[in-house]
C-alpha positions in Angstrom: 133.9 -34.6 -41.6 130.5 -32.9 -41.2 131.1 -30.9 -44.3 131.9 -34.0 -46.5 128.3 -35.7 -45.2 127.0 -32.7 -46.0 128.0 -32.4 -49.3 127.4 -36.8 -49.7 123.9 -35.5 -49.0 123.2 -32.6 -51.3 124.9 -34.7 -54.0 122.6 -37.6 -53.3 119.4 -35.3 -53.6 120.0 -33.5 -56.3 118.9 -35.9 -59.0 115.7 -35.7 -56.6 115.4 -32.0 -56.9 116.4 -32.0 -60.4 113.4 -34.3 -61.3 110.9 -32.7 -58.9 111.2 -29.4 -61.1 111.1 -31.5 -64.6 107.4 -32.7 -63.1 106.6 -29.3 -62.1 107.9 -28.1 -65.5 106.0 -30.7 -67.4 102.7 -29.9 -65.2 102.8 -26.2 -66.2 102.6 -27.4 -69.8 99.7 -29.9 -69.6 96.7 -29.4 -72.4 94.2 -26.8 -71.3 90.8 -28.7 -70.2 88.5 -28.4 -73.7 87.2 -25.3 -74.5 83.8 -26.8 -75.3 81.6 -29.9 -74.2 80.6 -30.5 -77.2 81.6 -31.2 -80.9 78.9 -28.6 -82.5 78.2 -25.1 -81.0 74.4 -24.5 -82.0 75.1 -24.7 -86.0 78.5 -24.6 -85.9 81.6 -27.1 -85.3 83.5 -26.9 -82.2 87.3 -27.7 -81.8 86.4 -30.3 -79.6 88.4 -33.7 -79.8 87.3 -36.9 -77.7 90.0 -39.4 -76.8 91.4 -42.1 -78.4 88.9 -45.1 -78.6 85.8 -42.7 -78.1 82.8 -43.6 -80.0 80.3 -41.1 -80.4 76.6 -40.1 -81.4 74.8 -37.5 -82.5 71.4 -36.3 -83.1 71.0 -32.9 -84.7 66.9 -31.9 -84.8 65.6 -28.5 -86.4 61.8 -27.6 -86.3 60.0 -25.3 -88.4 60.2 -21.6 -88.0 57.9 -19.8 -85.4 56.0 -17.9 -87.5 54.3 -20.6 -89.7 50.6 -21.3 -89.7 48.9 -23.3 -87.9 52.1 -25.2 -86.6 52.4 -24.7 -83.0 55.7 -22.8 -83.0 57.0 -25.1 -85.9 56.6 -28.3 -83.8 54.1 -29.6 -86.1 55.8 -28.4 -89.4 58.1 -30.7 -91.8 61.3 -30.8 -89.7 65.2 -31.5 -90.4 66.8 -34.1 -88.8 70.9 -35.5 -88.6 72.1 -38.6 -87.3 75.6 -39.5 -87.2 78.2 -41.6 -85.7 82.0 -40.7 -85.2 85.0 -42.0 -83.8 88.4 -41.5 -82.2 91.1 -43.1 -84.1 93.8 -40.8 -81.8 93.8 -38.3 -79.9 93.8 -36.1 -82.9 92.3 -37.4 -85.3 88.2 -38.2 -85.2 86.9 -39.6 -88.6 82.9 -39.9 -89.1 80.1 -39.7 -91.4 76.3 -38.9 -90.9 73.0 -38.3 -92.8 70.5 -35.9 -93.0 67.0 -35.6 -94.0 66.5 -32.9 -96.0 68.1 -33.4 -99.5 69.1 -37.3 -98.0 72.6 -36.0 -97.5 75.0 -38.5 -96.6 78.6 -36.7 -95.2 81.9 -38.1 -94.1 83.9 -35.7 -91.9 87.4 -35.4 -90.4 88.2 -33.2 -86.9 92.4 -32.6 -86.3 93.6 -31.2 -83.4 96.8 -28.7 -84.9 97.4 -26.9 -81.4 96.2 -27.1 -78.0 95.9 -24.4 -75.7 98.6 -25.4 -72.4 97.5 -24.2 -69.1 100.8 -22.5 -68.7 99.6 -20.1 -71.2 102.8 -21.1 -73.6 100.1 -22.1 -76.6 97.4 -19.5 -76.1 95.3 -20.9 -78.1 93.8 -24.3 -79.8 93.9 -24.6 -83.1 91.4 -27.5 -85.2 90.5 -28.2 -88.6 86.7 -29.4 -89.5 85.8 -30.9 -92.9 83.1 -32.6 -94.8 82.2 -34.3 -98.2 78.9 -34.6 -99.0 76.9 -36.4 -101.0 73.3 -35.7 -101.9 71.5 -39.0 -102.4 68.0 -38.3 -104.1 67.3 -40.0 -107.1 69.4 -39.3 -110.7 66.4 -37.6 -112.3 67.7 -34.3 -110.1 71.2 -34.1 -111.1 72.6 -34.0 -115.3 76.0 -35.3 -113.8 76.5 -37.6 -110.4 79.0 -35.0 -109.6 76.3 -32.2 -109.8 75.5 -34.1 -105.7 79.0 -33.2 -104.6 79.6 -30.8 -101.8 82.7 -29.8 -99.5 83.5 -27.4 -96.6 86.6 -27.0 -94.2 87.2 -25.0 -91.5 90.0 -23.7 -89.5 88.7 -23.7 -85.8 90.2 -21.1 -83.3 89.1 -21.7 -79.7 90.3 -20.2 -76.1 89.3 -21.3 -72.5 89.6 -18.1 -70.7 88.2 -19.3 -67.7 86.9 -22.1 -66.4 83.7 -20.6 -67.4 84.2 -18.4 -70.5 85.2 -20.0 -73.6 85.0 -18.4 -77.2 86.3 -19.4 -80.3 86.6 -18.2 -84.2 86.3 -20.0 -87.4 86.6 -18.6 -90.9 85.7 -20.9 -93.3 84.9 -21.9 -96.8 81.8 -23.7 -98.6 81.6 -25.1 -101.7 78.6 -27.1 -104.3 79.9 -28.1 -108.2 76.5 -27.0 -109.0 74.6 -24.0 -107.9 72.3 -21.3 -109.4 73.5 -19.1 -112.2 73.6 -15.9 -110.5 75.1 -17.5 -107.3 78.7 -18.4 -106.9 79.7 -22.0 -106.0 82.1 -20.9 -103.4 81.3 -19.4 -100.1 83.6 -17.7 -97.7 82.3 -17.1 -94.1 83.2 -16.5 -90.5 81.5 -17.4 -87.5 81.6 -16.5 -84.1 80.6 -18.9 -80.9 80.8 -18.7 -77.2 79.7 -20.4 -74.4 79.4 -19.4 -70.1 78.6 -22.0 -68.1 76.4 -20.8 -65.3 76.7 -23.9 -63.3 78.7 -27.4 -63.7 76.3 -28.8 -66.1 74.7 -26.1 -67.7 75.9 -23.2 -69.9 74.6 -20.1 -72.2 75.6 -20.6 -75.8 75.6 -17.8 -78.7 76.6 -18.4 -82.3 76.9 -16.5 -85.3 78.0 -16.8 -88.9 78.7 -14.0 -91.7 78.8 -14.4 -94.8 81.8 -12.9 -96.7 81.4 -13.9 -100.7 78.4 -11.7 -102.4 76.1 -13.2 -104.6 74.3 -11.8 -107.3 70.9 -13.1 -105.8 69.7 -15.1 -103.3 72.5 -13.6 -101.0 72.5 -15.8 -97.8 71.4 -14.2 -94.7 73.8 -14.3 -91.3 73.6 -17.7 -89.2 72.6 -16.9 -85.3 71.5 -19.1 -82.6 71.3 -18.6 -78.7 70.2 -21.5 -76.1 71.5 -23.9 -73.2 73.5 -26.8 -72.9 73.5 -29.5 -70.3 76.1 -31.6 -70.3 77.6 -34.7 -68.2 80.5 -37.0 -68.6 79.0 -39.0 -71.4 75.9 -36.7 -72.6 75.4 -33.4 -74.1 72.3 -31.8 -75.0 71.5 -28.4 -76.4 68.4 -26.6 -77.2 68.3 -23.2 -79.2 66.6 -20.6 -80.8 68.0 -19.8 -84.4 67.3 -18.9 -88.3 69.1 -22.3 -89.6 66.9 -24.5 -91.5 69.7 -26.9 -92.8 72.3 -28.7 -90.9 75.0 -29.5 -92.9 77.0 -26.3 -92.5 77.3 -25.5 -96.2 73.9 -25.5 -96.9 73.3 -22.9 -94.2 76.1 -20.9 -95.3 75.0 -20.8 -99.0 71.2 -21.1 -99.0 70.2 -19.6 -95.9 67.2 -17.5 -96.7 65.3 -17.5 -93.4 66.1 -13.6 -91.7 66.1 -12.8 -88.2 64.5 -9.4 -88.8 61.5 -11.2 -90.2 60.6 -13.6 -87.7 62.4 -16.9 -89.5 63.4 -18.3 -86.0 62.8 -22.0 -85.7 63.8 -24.3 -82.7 66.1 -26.8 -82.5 68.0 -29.3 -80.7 72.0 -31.6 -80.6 72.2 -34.6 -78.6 75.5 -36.1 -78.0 76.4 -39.9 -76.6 79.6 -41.1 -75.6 81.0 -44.7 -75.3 84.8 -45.4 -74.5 86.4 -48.6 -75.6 
């Protein structure tokens, strides 16, 4: 008889024990935390994705460079500024547009989340795609066609959270103008490299760096590189850097860049991110 209540009892919690290691299962595959606090690293997109319903802000500033004259470090020369508004439809899917000074760019921009890194290690990785359509939006006079304004770029974001305070991430990626110089092409290939290591809960070292693959005839774009800080809480991010990137648009840097680290061309700059949740 004390066998058969026995076995009545294991019977009766095994659906218990079944479903305890489901939960445990399902835990061990739960989305790494983000690899990034923000949606730009320095000059660079990140794979970051807010959630569903999350409006957000940004302010993108670049100075002149340092060695100007007369300019106080570039604070007092013509700067470049981005303002630009974004939000989460899903999950996976953040639509926005924005518009910059310099040129009176106006973009519209997509972020998609393809894979995301599980803390179980099962997806290594996260995987995101970044792309914009601009427009440039000075008068007719400048352009023979309207489509001569047009230009595009896209890229494939690869990002890993090693630790909790090491993240790095990869992005090759391709830029493109319908019109351009003669003796430059109208595609660009690059890759760019970013990191971050947070040296406390709110505040982290950043680096980025983009190459240039595609070889011009002239005007050859130099590398992109940028290192600063960035403080972050749950609904702000701020960064300030050191880098050669006049523009802000990321094709434009990746084509026209001109300003070289070897000669000084370092200018100061600044992101700002805010965050509402509806």
């Amino acid at each position: 008889m004390k066998n058969i209540k026995l076995i009545l009892v294991l019977l009766m919690a095994l659906p218990m024990i079944v479903l305890a290691q489901d939960k445990k299962e399902v835990k061990k595959d739960k989305p790494e935390r983000a690899a990034f606090d923000h949606t730009w690293i320095i000059s660079g997109p990140t794979n970051v994705l807010y959630k569903k319903g999350t409006l957000q802000f940004d302010m993108m500033h670049r100075f002149g460079t340092v060695n100007g004259t007369n300019d106080m470090l570039g604070f007092w020369a013509p700067a470049n500024i981005r303002l630009g508004l974004n939000y989460s439809f899903t999950d996976y899917l953040t639509l926005g547009l924005g518009t910059t000074k310099n040129n009176r760019m106006v973009d519209f921009n997509a972020r998609v989340a393809l894979l995301r890194q599980t803390r179980s290690g099962k997806i290594p990785v996260s995987v995101s795609y970044y792309g914009n359509f601009s427009i440039d939006t000075r008068l007719k006079d400048n352009f023979l066609y309207n489509s001569d304004r047009y230009s595009f770029y896209s890229t494939i974001i690869i990002a890993k959270r090693f630790t909790k305070n090491i993240s790095l991430q990869i992005a090759p990626n391709y830029s493109h103008y319908n019109v351009i110089d003669k003796n430059m092409q109208n595609d660009q290939f690059s890759i760019s490299l970013a990191g971050r290591s947070k040296i406390s809960p709110q505040t982290a070292l950043l680096a980025f760096y983009n190459q240039p693959l595609t070889q011009h005839n002239s005007n050859q774009p130099y590398a992109g590189f940028g290192l600063g800080f960035e403080f972050s809480t749950g609904a702000h991010a701020f960064q300030v850097f050191a880098g050669n990137y006049k523009g802000i648009m990321p094709q434009k840097n990746s084509i026209f860049n001109q300003n070289q680290v070897g000669n000084g061309d370092i200018l100061i700059g600044f992101n700002i991110t805010r965050l509402w949740n509806f």
